[in-house]
N, C-alpha and C positions, 0 to 999 in steps of 0.2 A: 453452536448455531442457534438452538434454542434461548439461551441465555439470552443473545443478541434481542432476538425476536424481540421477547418479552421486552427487553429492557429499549427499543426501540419505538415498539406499540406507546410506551409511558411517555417517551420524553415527545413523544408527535401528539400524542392528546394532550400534555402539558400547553399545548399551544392555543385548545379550544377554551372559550368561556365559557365559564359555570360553575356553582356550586353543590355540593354532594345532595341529591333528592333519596334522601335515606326515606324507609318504611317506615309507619306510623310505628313509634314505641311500644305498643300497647298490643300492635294487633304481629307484632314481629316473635320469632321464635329467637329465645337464648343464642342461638349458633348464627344466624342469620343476620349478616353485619347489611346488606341494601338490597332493595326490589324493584323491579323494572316490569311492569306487566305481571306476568305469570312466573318471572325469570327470579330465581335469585343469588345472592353470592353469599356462602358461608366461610366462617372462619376456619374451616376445613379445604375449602378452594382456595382463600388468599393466604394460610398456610403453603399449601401445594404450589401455588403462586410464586412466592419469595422463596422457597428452594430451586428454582431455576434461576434467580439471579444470584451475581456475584455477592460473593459473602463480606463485601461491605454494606452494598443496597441492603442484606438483611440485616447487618449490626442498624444501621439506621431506622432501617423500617423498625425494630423491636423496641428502641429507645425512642421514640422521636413517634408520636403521635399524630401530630401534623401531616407527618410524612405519609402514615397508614392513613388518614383520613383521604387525603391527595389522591392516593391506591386508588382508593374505593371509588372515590368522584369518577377516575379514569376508566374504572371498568362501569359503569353508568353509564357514562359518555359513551364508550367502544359499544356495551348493551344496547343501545338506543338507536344506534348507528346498525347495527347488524340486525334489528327487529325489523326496521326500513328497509332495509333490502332485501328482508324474507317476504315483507307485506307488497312491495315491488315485483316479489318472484324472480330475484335477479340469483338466486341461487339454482332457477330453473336454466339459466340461459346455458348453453351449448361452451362458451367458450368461458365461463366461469367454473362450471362445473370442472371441466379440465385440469384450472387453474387450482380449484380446491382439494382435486386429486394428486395432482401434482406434490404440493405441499402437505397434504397426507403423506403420502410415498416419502417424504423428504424426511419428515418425522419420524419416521417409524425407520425408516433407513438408519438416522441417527442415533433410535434408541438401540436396537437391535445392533449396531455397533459396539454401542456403549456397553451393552451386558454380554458382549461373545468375545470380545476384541480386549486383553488387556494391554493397555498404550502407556506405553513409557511417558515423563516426561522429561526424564534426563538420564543422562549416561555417564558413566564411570572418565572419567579424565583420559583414564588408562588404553581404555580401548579407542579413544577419539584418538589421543596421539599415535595408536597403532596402525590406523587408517592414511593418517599422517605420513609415517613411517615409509607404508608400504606402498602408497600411492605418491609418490614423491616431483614425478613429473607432472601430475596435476598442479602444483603449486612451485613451479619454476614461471620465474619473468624476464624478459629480455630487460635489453637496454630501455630506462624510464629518461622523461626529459620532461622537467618542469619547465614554462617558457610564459612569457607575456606577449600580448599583439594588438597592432594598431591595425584596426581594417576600414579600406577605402572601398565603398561597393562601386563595383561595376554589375550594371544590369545584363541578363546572356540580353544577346542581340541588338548591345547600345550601337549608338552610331561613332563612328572613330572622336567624332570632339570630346564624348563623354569620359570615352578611355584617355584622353589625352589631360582631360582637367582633373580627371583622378590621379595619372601619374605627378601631373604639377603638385598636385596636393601632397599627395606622400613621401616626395623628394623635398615640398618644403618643411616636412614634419622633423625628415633625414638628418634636414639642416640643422634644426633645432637641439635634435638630439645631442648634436657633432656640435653642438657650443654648452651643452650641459645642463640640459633643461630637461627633467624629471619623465622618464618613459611614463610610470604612472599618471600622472598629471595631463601629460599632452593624449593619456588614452581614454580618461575621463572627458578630455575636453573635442578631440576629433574623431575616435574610435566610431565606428558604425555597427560592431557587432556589440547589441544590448545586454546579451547574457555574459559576457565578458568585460565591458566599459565599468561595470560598477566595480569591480573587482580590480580597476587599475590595467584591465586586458588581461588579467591572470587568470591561464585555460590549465591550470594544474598539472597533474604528470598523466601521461599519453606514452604508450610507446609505440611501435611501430605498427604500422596496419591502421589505425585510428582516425587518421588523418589523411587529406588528401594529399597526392604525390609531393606534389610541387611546396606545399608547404613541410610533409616531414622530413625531405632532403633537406631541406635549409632548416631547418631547426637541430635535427640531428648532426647539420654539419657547421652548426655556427658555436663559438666556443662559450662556458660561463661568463656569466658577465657583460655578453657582447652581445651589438644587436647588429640582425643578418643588412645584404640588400634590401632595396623593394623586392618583395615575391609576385608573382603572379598567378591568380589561382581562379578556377571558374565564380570564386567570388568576387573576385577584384584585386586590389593592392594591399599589401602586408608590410610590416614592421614587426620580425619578431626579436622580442630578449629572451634570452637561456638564461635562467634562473639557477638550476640546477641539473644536471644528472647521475642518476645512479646504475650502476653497472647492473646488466643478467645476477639473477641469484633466487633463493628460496624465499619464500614469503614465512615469516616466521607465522613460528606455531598458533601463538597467542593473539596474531589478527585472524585466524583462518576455522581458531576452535570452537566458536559459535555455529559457522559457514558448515561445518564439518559432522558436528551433532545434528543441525537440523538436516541436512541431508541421509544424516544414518537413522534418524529415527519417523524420518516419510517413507525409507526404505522399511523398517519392521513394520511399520503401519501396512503399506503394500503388501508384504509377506504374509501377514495375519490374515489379511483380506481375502486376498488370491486362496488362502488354505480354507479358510470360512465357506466363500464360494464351490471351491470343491465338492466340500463336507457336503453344502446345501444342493448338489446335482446327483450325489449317489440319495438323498432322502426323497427328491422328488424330481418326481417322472419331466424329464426337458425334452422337448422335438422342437427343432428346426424346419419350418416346411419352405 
């Protein structure tokens, strides 16, 4: 979270203009890279700085001078910005203050993590396929059905003409089909549902429950390769193609072992915590009133 911070502060002052208003040469101290008022920043701060970013930001920052100069202009800029709003007294206001503590608390929550809490960041293969193993109906799936569809909307509460021009419409699409003309094609070109028309109407694999009634009876009941009736659905009129299905079964290992690690390892995270917290209520006195 910190890393963020930092590395977010940069790229949002990247945006202001200006160039670095570094200390006079002459009247600056060896360690003392710029100054701002009374304020300054040392090579000892933009040290400690570039260790909270990611360890490429610091290959670059160590090579790349331009890039340290850039640093320092940003922390001038931020300095300049934050003396304003000391000399505003906006750090007196009620609901900044809050705000400051807030992010205090946040910080030190994070640190005080970081030095109590040792957190994995991966786990042995062996024990993820163990979990695997032993939780097995976690990773059962029913019958899957890849399908395409043509949708004609009907608005709820049209008046019967509008339903009638929509059923014209998708019985004449019916037609077209039934002389050989491209589902894809005719779903680009009359399809009303946007998130599916670029895709040719193709709504991927669904199984049961996903869908509303009336559309996954007919799709589940219509065979590969073929496409259903008009459906009717509180959307309107449909045309679907079954693309494919695949029977109930296990979802292999290899799509689920990522799913499975990060799951067991927000659990030792949790674990750690909860036992921290403990520790932390026998040290210091907690009332409830």
């Amino acid at each position: 979270m910190k890393k963020m911070t930092c590395v977010s502060l940069i790229f949002f002052f990247c945006c202001l203009i200006g160039s670095p208003v570094l200390a006079d040469q002459d009247s600056k101290a060896p360690d003392i890279l710029a100054k701002v008022g009374d304020t300054t920043f040392t090579s000892e701060q933009f040290a400690a700085m570039a260790k909270t970013m990611p360890p490429q930001i610091q290959v670059m920052l160590e090579s790349n001078p331009v890039m340290k100069e850039e640093l320092i202009n940003r922390w001038i800029q931020l300095t300049l910005l934050v003396l304003e709003a000391e000399a505003m007294k906006l750090d007196q206001d009620p609901t900044v203050k809050t705000k400051i503590d807030d992010l205090r608390d946040r910080v030190l929550v994070d640190a005080v993590i970081d030095k109590r809490i040792s957190r994995s960041t991966s786990l042995p293969e062996e024990k993820i396929k163990e979990y695997y193993d032993n939780h097995a109906s976690e990773f059962e799936k029913g019958e899957q059905v890849q399908a395409r569809h043509i949708l004609i909307r009907v608005e709820q509460n049209s008046p019967p003409e509008a339903d009638l021009k929509a059923k014209e419409t998708i019985d004449m699409i019916a037609g077209k089909l039934k002389k050989g003309e491209s589902f894809e094609a005719l779903a680009l070109e009359y399809s009303e549902d946007p998130g599916s028309k670029i895709n040719g109407g193709d709504l991927g694999y669904f199984g049961k429950g996903q869908m509303v009634k009336e559309f996954e009876e007919a799709a589940f009941a219509t065979k590969v390769n073929e496409v259903s009736e008009p459906v009717r659905t509180a959307f309107g009129y449909h045309l679907i193609m079954v693309i494919d299905k695949q029977a109930p079964g296990k979802v292999p290992f290899d799509d689920v072992k990522k799913q499975i690690e990060t799951t067991l390892l927000a659990e030792e995270d949790r674990v750690a915590l909860n036992d921290l917290i403990e520790e932390l209520k026998k040290k210091y006195e907690v009332k409830i009133y």
